[in-house]
Every structure is written in structure tokens, then in C-alpha cells.
C-alpha positions as CSV (number, residue, x, y, z in Angstrom):
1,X,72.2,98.4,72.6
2,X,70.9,102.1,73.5
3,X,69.1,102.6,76.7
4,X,65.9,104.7,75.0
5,X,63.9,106.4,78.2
6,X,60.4,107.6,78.3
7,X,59.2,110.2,80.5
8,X,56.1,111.8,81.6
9,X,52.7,111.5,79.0
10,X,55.6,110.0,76.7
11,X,56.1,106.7,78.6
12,X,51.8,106.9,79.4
13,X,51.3,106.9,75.6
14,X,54.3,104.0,74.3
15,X,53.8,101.8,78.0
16,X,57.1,101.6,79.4
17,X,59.7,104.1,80.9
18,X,62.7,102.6,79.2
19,X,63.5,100.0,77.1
20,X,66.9,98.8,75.2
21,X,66.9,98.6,71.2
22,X,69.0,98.0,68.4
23,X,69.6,100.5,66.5
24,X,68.8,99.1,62.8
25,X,71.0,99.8,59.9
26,X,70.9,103.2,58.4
27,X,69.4,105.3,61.9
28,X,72.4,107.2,62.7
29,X,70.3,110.1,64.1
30,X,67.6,111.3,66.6
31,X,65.2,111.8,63.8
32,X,65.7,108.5,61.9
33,X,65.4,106.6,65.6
34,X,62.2,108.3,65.7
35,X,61.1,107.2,62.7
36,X,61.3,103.5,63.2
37,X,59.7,103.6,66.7
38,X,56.5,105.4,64.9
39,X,56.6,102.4,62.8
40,X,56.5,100.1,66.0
41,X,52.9,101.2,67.3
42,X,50.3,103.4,67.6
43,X,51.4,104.1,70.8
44,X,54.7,105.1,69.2
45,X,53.0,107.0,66.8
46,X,51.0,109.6,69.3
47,X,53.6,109.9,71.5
48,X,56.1,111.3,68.6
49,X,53.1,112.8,66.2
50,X,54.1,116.3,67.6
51,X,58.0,116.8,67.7
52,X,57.2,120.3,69.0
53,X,56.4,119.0,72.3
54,X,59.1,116.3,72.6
55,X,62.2,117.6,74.1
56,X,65.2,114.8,73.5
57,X,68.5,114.1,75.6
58,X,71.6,111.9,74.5
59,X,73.8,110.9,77.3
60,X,71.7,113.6,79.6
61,X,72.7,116.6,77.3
62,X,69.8,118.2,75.6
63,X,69.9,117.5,71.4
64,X,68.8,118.2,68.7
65,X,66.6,115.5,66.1
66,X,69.8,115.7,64.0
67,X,71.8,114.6,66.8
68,X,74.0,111.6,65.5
69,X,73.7,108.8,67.6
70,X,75.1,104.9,68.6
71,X,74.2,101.9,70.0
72,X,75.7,102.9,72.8
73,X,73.6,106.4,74.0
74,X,71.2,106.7,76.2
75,X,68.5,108.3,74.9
76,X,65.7,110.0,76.6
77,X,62.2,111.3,75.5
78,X,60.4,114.0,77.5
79,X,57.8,117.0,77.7
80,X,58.8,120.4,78.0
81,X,59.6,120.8,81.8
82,X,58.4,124.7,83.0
83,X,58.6,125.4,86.8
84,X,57.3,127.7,88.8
């Protein structure tokens, strides 16, 4: 199963910080993941409405939504992160 992580106004919006999940046939990438878990909720569905503000990590490397992925990632789901 993939370890999916939710960070910040992410995991306020869905209700957990992390979860694990079965990748169902087909999702091979970040974008195709993302689809199903819009399907899952409306709490799913704000927290990915806006991909522009959704910054994504397999294995703790920053990726792309085309990203292929496995059942075996972790995947994490963040905000932008500015410092200062």
C-alpha cells in the first residue's frame, strides 16, 4: 500500500495527516491518484480543487503530477513552504 501524507491546510481540509491506500487499477501517476481521492469526499475535493497551490513529494523528492507512481511510495501533499 502507499503511505499518502497530508500536511498543513491539506490534512485540515481531508481530516487526517496520513493514511495508507491501494492504489486502484489504472492510477499509475500523481494526477490519476489525485483524481480518485477528489472522488472520495468533499474534503478531498477542496483540498485538491487548486493544484496551483499543492506542492507533491514521492519518496521525499519534489514531483511533478505526471510523476509515475507504486504502491509502494510515499506520497506527500503540501502548501507552498516560503520562509523568511
Amino acid at each position: 500500500m502507499a503511505q499518502l501524507l497530508y500536511f498543513s491546510w491539506v490534512r485540515e481540509r481531508i481530516g487526517k495527516s496520513e493514511e495508507q491506500f491501494d492504489l486502484p487499477d489504472g492510477v499509475q501517476d500523481v494526477a490519476a491518484l489525485i483524481e480518485v481521492l477528489r472522488e472520495r469526499d468533499n474534503g478531498y475535493a477542496t483540498a485538491f480543487e487548486d493544484l496551483s497551490r499543492i506542492r507533491i513529494a514521492v519518496g521525499q523528492s519534489h514531483v511533478g503530477t505526471d510523476h509515475t507512481i507504486s504502491d509502494t511510495d510515499e506520497i506527500a501533499f503540501f502548501p507552498p513552504v516560503t520562509g523568511g
